[in-house]
C-alpha positions in Angstrom: 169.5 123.9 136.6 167.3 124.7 133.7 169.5 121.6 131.4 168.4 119.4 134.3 164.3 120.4 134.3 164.4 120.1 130.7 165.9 116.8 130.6 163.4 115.4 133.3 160.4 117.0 131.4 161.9 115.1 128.4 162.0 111.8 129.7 158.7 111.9 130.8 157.1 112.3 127.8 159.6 109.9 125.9 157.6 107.3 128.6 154.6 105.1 126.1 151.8 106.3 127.0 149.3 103.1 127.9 145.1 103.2 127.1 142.8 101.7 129.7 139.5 100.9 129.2 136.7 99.6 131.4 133.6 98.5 130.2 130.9 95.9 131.9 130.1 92.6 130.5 127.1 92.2 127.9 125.2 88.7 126.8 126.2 89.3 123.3 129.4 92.1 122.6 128.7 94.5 119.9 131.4 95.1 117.5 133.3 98.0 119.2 133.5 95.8 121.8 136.0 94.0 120.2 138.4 96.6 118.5 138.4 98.1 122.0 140.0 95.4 123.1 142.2 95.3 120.3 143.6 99.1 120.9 144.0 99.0 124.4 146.7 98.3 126.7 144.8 97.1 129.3 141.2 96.1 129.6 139.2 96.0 133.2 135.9 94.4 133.3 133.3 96.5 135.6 131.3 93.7 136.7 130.7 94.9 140.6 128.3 97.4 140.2 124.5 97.9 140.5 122.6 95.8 137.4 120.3 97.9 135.8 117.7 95.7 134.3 116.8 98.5 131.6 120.1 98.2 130.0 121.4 95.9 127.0 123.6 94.2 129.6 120.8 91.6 129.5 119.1 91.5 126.5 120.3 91.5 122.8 118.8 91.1 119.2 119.7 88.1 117.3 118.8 88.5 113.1 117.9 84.9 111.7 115.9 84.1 108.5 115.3 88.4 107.7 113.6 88.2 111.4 114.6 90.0 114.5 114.6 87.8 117.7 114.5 90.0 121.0 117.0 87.7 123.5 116.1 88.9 127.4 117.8 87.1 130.2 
């Protein structure tokens, strides 16, 4: 009996284990943006949730010419 336990407890953690990661959409993705993707397994975009106009989901800074250019949408 205790061969058998061991041997399922075993092959459960032999099993890969997977990364999710959920994150909502922004106008311009910041860098970790990106390498999350890269290092998960699967990737779920939250986009059915309340917009909170406060947030950077909306707005972004774009550098040109040494100047900072506030982007709001």
């Amino acid at each position: 009996m205790k061969q058998q336990i061991l041997e399922s407890f075993l092959k459960l953690f032999q099993k890969k284990m997977r990364i999710i990661s959920i994150c909502q959409p922004h106008f311009l993705p910041w860098a970790g943006y990106f390498w999350m993707l890269k290092k998960t397994d699967e990737f779920i975009f939250l986009d059915n949730v309340q917009f909170d106009k406060r947030s950077w989901q909306q707005r972004n800074y774009i550098k040109l010419n040494k100047l900072y250019l506030h982007l709001n949408f």
